[in-house]
N, C-alpha and C positions, 0 to 999 in steps of 0.2 A: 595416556596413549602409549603402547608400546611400539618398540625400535620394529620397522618394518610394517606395523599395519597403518593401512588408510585409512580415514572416516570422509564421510560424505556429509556435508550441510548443505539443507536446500531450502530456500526462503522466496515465499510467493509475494509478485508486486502486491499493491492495493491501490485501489482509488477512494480516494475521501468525500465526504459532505454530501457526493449525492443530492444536491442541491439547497435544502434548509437544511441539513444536517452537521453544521460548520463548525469542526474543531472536535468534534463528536461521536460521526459516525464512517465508518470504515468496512472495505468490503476486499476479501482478499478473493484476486484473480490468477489464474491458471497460467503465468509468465513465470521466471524463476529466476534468482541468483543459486548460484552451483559453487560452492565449495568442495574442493580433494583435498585434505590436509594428511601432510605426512609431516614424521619429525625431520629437522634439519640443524645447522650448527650455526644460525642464524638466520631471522625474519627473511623471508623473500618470496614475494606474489609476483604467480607467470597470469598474465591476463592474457582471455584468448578470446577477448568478447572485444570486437574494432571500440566501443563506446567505452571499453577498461583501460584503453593505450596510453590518458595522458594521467593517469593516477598514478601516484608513488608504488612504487615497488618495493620498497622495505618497510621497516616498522612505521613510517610516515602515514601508510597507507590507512585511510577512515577504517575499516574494518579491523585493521590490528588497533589502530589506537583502543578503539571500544573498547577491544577484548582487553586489552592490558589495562586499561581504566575499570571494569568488571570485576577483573584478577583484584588491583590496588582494594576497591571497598572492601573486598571480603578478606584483604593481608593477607595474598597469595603473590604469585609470580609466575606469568605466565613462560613455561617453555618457549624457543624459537622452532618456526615449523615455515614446510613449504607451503601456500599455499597456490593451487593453481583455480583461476577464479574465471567462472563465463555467466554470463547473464544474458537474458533474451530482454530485460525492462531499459526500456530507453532512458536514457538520462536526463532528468530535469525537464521532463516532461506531464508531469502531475500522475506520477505511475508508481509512488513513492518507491524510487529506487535509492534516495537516503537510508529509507526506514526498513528498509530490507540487507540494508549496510551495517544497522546499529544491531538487528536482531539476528545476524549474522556472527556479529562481534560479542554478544551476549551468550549465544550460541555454543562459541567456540571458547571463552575462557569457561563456560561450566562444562564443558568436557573436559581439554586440557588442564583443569585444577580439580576436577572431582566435586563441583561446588555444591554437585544437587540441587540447584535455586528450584526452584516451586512454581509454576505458570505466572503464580502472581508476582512472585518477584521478580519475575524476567519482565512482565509487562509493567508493573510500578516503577522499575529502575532506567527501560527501556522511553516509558510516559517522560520521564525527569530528563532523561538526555534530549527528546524529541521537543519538548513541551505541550506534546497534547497525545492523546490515545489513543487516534483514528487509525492513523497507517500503520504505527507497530506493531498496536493492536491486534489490526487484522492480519497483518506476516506473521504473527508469533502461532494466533489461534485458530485461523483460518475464518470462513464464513462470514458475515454479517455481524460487527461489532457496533456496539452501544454503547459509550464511553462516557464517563468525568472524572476531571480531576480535579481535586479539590485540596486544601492541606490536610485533609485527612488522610490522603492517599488515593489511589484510583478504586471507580469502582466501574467495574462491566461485564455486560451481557452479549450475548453471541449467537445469531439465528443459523440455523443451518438447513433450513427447508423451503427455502425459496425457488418457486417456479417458474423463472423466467431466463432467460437469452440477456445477456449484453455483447452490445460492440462498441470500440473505441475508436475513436479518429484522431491518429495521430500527428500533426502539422510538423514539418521538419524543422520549423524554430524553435530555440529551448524559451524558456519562460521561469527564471529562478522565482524560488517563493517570496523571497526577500523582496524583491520587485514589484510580483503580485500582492502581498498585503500594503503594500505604500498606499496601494487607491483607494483600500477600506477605509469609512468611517473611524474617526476613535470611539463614538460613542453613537449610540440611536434612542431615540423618545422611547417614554418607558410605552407609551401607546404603540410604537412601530413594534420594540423588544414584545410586545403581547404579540399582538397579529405574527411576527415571527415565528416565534414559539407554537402558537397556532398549528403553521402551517406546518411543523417539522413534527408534531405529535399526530397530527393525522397523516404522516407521511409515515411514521411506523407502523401506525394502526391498522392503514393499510397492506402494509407488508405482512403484516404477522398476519392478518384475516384473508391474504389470499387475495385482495381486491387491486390488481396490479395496475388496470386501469386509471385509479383513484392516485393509486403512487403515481404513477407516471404525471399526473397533473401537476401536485403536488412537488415533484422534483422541479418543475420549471415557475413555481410561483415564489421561489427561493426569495429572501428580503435580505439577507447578511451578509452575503457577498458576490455574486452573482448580476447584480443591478452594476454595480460599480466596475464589475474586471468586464466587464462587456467591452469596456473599451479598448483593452490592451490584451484582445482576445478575438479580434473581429471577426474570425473562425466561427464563432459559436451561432450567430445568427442564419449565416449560409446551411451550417449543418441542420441547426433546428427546421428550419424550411424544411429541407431536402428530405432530411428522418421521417419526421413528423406527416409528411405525402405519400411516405413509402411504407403505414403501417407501425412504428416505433411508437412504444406507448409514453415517454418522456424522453427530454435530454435534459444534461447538465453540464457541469464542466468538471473535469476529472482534479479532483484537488485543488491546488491552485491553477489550475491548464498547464500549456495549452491544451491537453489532449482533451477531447470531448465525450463523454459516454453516452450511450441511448440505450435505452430501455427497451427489449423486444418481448414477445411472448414467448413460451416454451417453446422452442424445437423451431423457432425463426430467424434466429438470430443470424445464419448463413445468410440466406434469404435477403433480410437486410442489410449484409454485407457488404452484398454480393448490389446489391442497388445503391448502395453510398459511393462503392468505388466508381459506376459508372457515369455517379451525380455531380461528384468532388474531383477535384481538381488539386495537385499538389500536396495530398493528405495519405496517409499510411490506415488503409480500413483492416483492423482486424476483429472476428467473434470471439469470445472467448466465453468462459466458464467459470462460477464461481468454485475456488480453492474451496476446499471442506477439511481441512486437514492444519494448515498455517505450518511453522516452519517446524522438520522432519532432519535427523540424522541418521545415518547408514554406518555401518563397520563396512570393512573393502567386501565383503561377500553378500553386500546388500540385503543382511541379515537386521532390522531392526531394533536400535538401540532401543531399550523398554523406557518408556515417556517415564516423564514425572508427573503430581498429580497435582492440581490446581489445590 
Protein backbone atom coordinates (compact mmCIF):
# COMPACT_ATOMS: atom_id res chain seq x y z
CA UNK A 1 0.00 0.00 0.00
CA UNK A 2 1.23 3.32 -0.75
CA UNK A 3 2.12 6.43 1.36
CA UNK A 4 -1.25 8.46 1.20
CA UNK A 5 -3.88 5.86 -0.28
CA UNK A 6 -6.51 4.18 1.84
CA UNK A 7 -7.96 0.72 1.28
CA UNK A 8 -11.23 -0.31 2.77
CA UNK A 9 -11.88 -4.02 4.26
CA UNK A 10 -15.39 -5.12 4.90
CA UNK A 11 -16.19 -8.32 6.55
CA UNK A 12 -19.92 -9.68 6.93
CA UNK A 13 -21.10 -11.22 10.41
CA UNK A 14 -22.33 -14.94 10.05
CA UNK A 15 -24.55 -17.10 12.07
CA UNK A 16 -23.63 -20.69 12.47
CA UNK A 17 -25.27 -24.48 12.69
CA UNK A 18 -28.58 -23.23 11.81
CA UNK A 19 -29.61 -25.73 13.93
CA UNK A 20 -28.15 -29.58 13.01
CA UNK A 21 -25.62 -27.88 11.17
CA UNK A 22 -22.93 -27.76 14.12
CA UNK A 23 -19.48 -26.80 13.54
CA UNK A 24 -20.21 -26.99 9.78
CA UNK A 25 -22.50 -24.90 8.34
CA UNK A 26 -22.40 -21.06 8.15
CA UNK A 27 -24.32 -18.35 6.59
CA UNK A 28 -23.08 -14.87 6.11
CA UNK A 29 -25.52 -11.89 6.90
CA UNK A 30 -25.71 -8.23 5.72
CA UNK A 31 -23.99 -6.67 9.12
CA UNK A 32 -20.33 -5.47 8.68
CA UNK A 33 -17.06 -4.96 10.27
CA UNK A 34 -15.37 -1.79 8.36
CA UNK A 35 -11.91 -1.34 8.06
CA UNK A 36 -9.93 2.18 6.62
CA UNK A 37 -6.43 1.47 6.78
CA UNK A 38 -3.81 3.99 5.91
CA UNK A 39 -0.06 3.77 6.45
CA UNK A 40 1.19 5.14 9.81
CA UNK A 41 4.63 5.14 11.87
CA UNK A 42 3.22 2.65 14.06
CA UNK A 43 0.03 0.14 14.87
CA UNK A 44 -2.92 2.20 16.11
CA UNK A 45 -6.94 1.28 15.81
CA UNK A 46 -9.51 4.47 16.34
CA UNK A 47 -12.55 2.29 17.15
CA UNK A 48 -15.88 4.20 16.36
CA UNK A 49 -18.23 1.32 16.93
CA UNK A 50 -19.28 1.97 21.27
CA UNK A 51 -18.93 -2.34 21.25
CA UNK A 52 -14.92 -1.52 19.79
CA UNK A 53 -14.12 0.80 23.01
CA UNK A 54 -12.80 -1.81 25.49
CA UNK A 55 -10.30 -3.53 22.73
CA UNK A 56 -6.67 -2.75 22.59
CA UNK A 57 -5.68 0.01 20.39
CA UNK A 58 -2.32 -0.95 19.36
CA UNK A 59 -0.71 -3.92 17.97
CA UNK A 60 -2.49 -5.81 20.97
CA UNK A 61 -5.49 -5.65 19.14
CA UNK A 62 -7.16 -9.40 17.71
CA UNK A 63 -7.34 -8.11 14.31
CA UNK A 64 -3.67 -6.83 13.99
CA UNK A 65 -2.47 -9.75 15.87
CA UNK A 66 -3.98 -12.03 12.93
CA UNK A 67 -2.69 -10.02 10.41
CA UNK A 68 0.91 -10.14 11.82
CA UNK A 69 0.57 -13.98 12.62
CA UNK A 70 -0.52 -14.29 8.58
CA UNK A 71 2.40 -11.97 7.58
CA UNK A 72 4.97 -14.52 10.15
CA UNK A 73 3.53 -17.96 8.02
CA UNK A 74 4.23 -16.72 4.95
CA UNK A 75 8.07 -14.76 6.41
CA UNK A 76 6.70 -11.40 5.64
CA UNK A 77 6.33 -8.48 8.03
CA UNK A 78 3.73 -6.74 8.24
CA UNK A 79 4.02 -2.59 7.84
CA UNK A 80 2.37 -0.44 10.74
CA UNK A 81 -0.80 1.27 9.54
CA UNK A 82 -3.76 3.21 11.04
CA UNK A 83 -6.56 1.42 11.40
CA UNK A 84 -9.89 3.23 12.00
CA UNK A 85 -12.49 0.23 12.81
CA UNK A 86 -16.64 0.25 12.99
CA UNK A 87 -18.74 -2.53 13.21
CA UNK A 88 -22.48 -2.84 13.14
CA UNK A 89 -22.01 -7.02 14.64
CA UNK A 90 -22.58 -7.15 18.20
CA UNK A 91 -20.14 -8.67 20.35
CA UNK A 92 -20.23 -12.14 21.63
CA UNK A 93 -23.47 -12.58 20.62
CA UNK A 94 -23.42 -15.78 18.28
CA UNK A 95 -23.07 -13.15 15.11
CA UNK A 96 -19.47 -14.45 14.81
CA UNK A 97 -17.99 -11.12 15.40
CA UNK A 98 -14.56 -13.11 16.29
CA UNK A 99 -14.58 -14.56 12.98
CA UNK A 100 -15.15 -11.56 11.14
CA UNK A 101 -11.90 -10.21 13.34
CA UNK A 102 -9.64 -13.33 12.05
CA UNK A 103 -10.85 -12.72 8.21
CA UNK A 104 -10.22 -9.24 8.73
CA UNK A 105 -6.71 -9.76 9.97
CA UNK A 106 -6.13 -12.30 6.93
CA UNK A 107 -7.59 -9.70 4.86
CA UNK A 108 -5.16 -7.13 5.77
CA UNK A 109 -1.65 -8.95 5.87
CA UNK A 110 -2.53 -10.28 2.17
CA UNK A 111 -2.71 -6.78 1.07
CA UNK A 112 -0.24 -5.14 3.17
CA UNK A 113 2.47 -7.87 2.11
CA UNK A 114 1.26 -8.61 -1.46
CA UNK A 115 0.59 -12.38 -0.32
CA UNK A 116 -1.90 -13.22 -3.17
CA UNK A 117 -3.33 -16.19 -0.72
CA UNK A 118 -5.92 -17.93 -2.83
CA UNK A 119 -9.81 -18.19 -1.16
CA UNK A 120 -8.64 -21.41 -0.18
CA UNK A 121 -5.80 -20.35 1.68
CA UNK A 122 -7.56 -17.55 3.39
CA UNK A 123 -10.16 -20.10 4.54
CA UNK A 124 -7.78 -23.25 5.30
CA UNK A 125 -5.57 -20.73 7.48
CA UNK A 126 -8.47 -18.88 8.76
CA UNK A 127 -10.46 -22.76 9.70
CA UNK A 128 -6.85 -23.52 11.86
CA UNK A 129 -7.07 -20.23 13.77
CA UNK A 130 -10.95 -20.61 14.25
CA UNK A 131 -11.04 -24.29 14.57
CA UNK A 132 -13.94 -24.91 12.61
CA UNK A 133 -15.25 -23.54 8.97
CA UNK A 134 -18.65 -22.31 9.74
CA UNK A 135 -18.31 -18.42 10.58
CA UNK A 136 -15.02 -17.60 8.71
CA UNK A 137 -16.17 -19.39 6.13
CA UNK A 138 -19.03 -17.63 5.60
CA UNK A 139 -17.21 -13.93 6.15
CA UNK A 140 -14.65 -14.73 3.78
CA UNK A 141 -17.02 -16.24 0.96
CA UNK A 142 -20.28 -15.02 1.66
CA UNK A 143 -23.62 -17.14 1.10
CA UNK A 144 -24.52 -20.41 2.64
CA UNK A 145 -21.34 -22.53 3.57
CA UNK A 146 -20.83 -26.19 3.94
CA UNK A 147 -17.77 -26.98 5.62
CA UNK A 148 -15.22 -29.77 7.07
CA UNK A 149 -12.30 -30.02 8.36
CA UNK A 150 -10.50 -32.71 8.52
CA UNK A 151 -6.36 -33.16 8.61
CA UNK A 152 -6.50 -33.13 5.11
CA UNK A 153 -7.41 -29.61 5.13
CA UNK A 154 -10.80 -27.90 4.62
CA UNK A 155 -13.12 -28.73 2.31
CA UNK A 156 -16.32 -26.43 1.30
CA UNK A 157 -19.12 -25.61 -0.71
CA UNK A 158 -21.09 -22.42 -0.73
CA UNK A 159 -25.07 -21.92 -1.82
CA UNK A 160 -25.82 -18.66 -2.91
CA UNK A 161 -29.56 -18.90 -4.03
CA UNK A 162 -31.50 -19.17 -1.28
CA UNK A 163 -35.14 -17.78 -1.16
CA UNK A 164 -35.95 -16.72 2.09
CA UNK A 165 -36.06 -13.69 4.80
CA UNK A 166 -34.13 -14.18 8.26
CA UNK A 167 -34.40 -12.26 11.30
CA UNK A 168 -32.50 -12.20 14.45
CA UNK A 169 -33.20 -11.73 18.01
CA UNK A 170 -30.79 -10.05 19.75
CA UNK A 171 -30.76 -10.44 23.91
CA UNK A 172 -28.64 -7.75 25.41
CA UNK A 173 -26.66 -10.46 27.48
CA UNK A 174 -23.35 -11.58 26.05
CA UNK A 175 -23.00 -15.34 25.93
CA UNK A 176 -19.07 -16.42 25.27
CA UNK A 177 -18.63 -19.59 23.21
CA UNK A 178 -16.29 -20.94 25.77
CA UNK A 179 -19.35 -20.98 28.22
CA UNK A 180 -21.62 -22.31 25.74
CA UNK A 181 -19.75 -25.48 24.62
CA UNK A 182 -19.26 -26.44 28.63
CA UNK A 183 -23.06 -27.86 28.36
CA UNK A 184 -22.40 -29.99 25.24
CA UNK A 185 -22.17 -33.52 25.41
CA UNK A 186 -18.44 -34.92 25.05
CA UNK A 187 -19.70 -37.63 23.05
CA UNK A 188 -23.44 -39.18 21.81
CA UNK A 189 -24.50 -42.82 20.84
CA UNK A 190 -23.42 -43.73 17.59
CA UNK A 191 -27.50 -44.38 17.29
CA UNK A 192 -28.19 -40.62 18.31
CA UNK A 193 -24.69 -39.53 15.93
CA UNK A 194 -27.24 -41.35 13.01
CA UNK A 195 -30.50 -39.69 13.76
CA UNK A 196 -28.20 -36.49 13.96
CA UNK A 197 -26.71 -36.68 10.84
CA UNK A 198 -30.17 -37.59 9.58
CA UNK A 199 -31.64 -34.60 10.35
CA UNK A 200 -28.74 -32.07 9.28
CA UNK A 201 -28.66 -33.95 5.61
CA UNK A 202 -32.28 -33.32 5.05
CA UNK A 203 -31.69 -29.98 6.33
CA UNK A 204 -29.57 -29.15 3.33
CA UNK A 205 -31.47 -31.14 1.05
CA UNK A 206 -33.95 -29.11 1.72
CA UNK A 207 -32.31 -25.79 1.15
CA UNK A 208 -30.81 -26.66 -1.98
CA UNK A 209 -34.54 -28.08 -3.41
CA UNK A 210 -36.17 -24.97 -2.43
CA UNK A 211 -38.45 -26.76 0.17
CA UNK A 212 -37.95 -24.09 3.00
CA UNK A 213 -40.82 -25.35 4.83
CA UNK A 214 -39.01 -28.68 5.34
CA UNK A 215 -35.84 -26.70 6.52
CA UNK A 216 -37.40 -24.71 8.76
CA UNK A 217 -38.46 -28.03 10.59
CA UNK A 218 -35.53 -29.52 10.39
CA UNK A 219 -33.60 -26.33 11.88
CA UNK A 220 -35.64 -27.01 15.29
CA UNK A 221 -35.24 -30.78 15.57
CA UNK A 222 -31.30 -30.03 15.99
CA UNK A 223 -29.82 -33.20 18.25
CA UNK A 224 -25.97 -31.69 18.72
CA UNK A 225 -26.42 -28.95 20.54
CA UNK A 226 -29.50 -27.09 20.75
CA UNK A 227 -31.28 -29.76 23.38
CA UNK A 228 -28.49 -28.80 25.90
CA UNK A 229 -27.87 -24.76 25.60
CA UNK A 230 -31.61 -24.47 26.12
CA UNK A 231 -30.72 -23.91 29.31
CA UNK A 232 -28.29 -21.15 29.51
CA UNK A 233 -30.39 -19.57 26.62
CA UNK A 234 -33.89 -19.44 28.11
CA UNK A 235 -34.50 -16.90 25.24
CA UNK A 236 -34.88 -19.42 22.80
CA UNK A 237 -38.17 -21.14 23.88
CA UNK A 238 -40.24 -17.57 24.39
CA UNK A 239 -38.83 -16.74 20.85
CA UNK A 240 -39.74 -20.00 19.23
CA UNK A 241 -43.51 -19.58 20.50
CA UNK A 242 -43.80 -16.23 19.47
CA UNK A 243 -42.01 -16.79 15.71
CA UNK A 244 -43.42 -19.77 15.17
CA UNK A 245 -47.47 -18.16 15.69
CA UNK A 246 -46.27 -15.27 13.69
CA UNK A 247 -45.78 -17.31 10.34
CA UNK A 248 -41.55 -18.10 10.68
CA UNK A 249 -40.97 -21.26 9.12
CA UNK A 250 -38.04 -22.37 11.78
CA UNK A 251 -35.91 -21.11 14.57
CA UNK A 252 -32.50 -21.83 15.96
CA UNK A 253 -30.00 -20.38 17.89
CA UNK A 254 -27.50 -18.14 16.11
CA UNK A 255 -24.21 -19.98 16.78
CA UNK A 256 -23.55 -20.50 20.22
CA UNK A 257 -26.43 -17.58 21.12
CA UNK A 258 -27.67 -15.84 22.61
CA UNK A 259 -28.85 -14.35 19.62
CA UNK A 260 -31.74 -16.39 17.94
CA UNK A 261 -32.49 -16.73 14.11
CA UNK A 262 -35.88 -17.48 12.57
CA UNK A 263 -36.58 -18.48 9.30
CA UNK A 264 -39.01 -16.42 7.27
CA UNK A 265 -40.17 -16.72 3.69
CA UNK A 266 -39.29 -14.38 0.78
CA UNK A 267 -40.04 -10.78 1.17
CA UNK A 268 -41.52 -11.43 4.98
CA UNK A 269 -38.87 -11.18 6.89
CA UNK A 270 -40.04 -7.23 7.94
CA UNK A 271 -43.25 -8.47 8.49
CA UNK A 272 -41.94 -10.81 11.04
CA UNK A 273 -39.85 -8.26 12.49
CA UNK A 274 -41.92 -6.06 12.91
CA UNK A 275 -44.34 -8.93 15.10
CA UNK A 276 -41.32 -10.23 17.17
CA UNK A 277 -40.58 -6.70 18.37
CA UNK A 278 -44.07 -6.30 19.58
CA UNK A 279 -44.08 -10.08 21.13
CA UNK A 280 -40.60 -9.74 22.81
CA UNK A 281 -39.62 -8.13 25.40
CA UNK A 282 -35.98 -6.96 26.13
CA UNK A 283 -34.51 -8.21 22.75
CA UNK A 284 -32.90 -6.22 19.84
CA UNK A 285 -35.38 -7.52 16.48
CA UNK A 286 -33.51 -7.04 13.47
CA UNK A 287 -34.30 -8.50 9.32
CA UNK A 288 -31.57 -8.94 7.58
CA UNK A 289 -30.18 -10.50 4.31
CA UNK A 290 -28.14 -13.08 3.19
CA UNK A 291 -24.23 -11.54 2.33
CA UNK A 292 -23.69 -12.99 -1.30
CA UNK A 293 -20.39 -11.47 -1.69
CA UNK A 294 -18.23 -12.40 2.00
CA UNK A 295 -15.32 -10.27 2.79
CA UNK A 296 -14.56 -7.32 -0.05
CA UNK A 297 -11.69 -4.69 -0.40
CA UNK A 298 -11.85 -1.14 -1.81
CA UNK A 299 -8.84 1.42 -2.75
CA UNK A 300 -9.91 5.04 -1.26
CA UNK A 301 -11.88 5.70 -4.62
CA UNK A 302 -14.09 2.62 -3.93
CA UNK A 303 -12.63 1.41 -7.12
CA UNK A 304 -12.53 -2.64 -6.49
CA UNK A 305 -9.39 -4.45 -5.62
CA UNK A 306 -9.70 -7.37 -8.43
CA UNK A 307 -10.47 -10.81 -6.12
CA UNK A 308 -8.31 -13.75 -6.18
CA UNK A 309 -9.37 -16.80 -7.44
CA UNK A 310 -10.32 -19.91 -5.30
Amino acid sequence: MMAGEMLVIEVPASTANLGPGFDSIGLALNLYLRLEVTTHDQWEVIPLSEGLMTFPTDERNYIIQVAMQTAKKYNQECPPCRLTVSSDIPIARGLGSSAAAIVAGIELADTLCDLRLTKQQKLEWATEIEGHPDNVGASLLGGLLIGSQTDDGVDALSLYHLQVDFVVCIPTSELLTKKSRQVLPTELSYKQAVHAGAIGNVFIASLISGDYEQAGKMMMKDLYHQPYRKEIVPELEGVEKVAMANGALGVALSGAGPTILCLARDGEGQKLATLLSAGLHGMKVVPLQMDLIGSRIYKENSSKIKSDVM
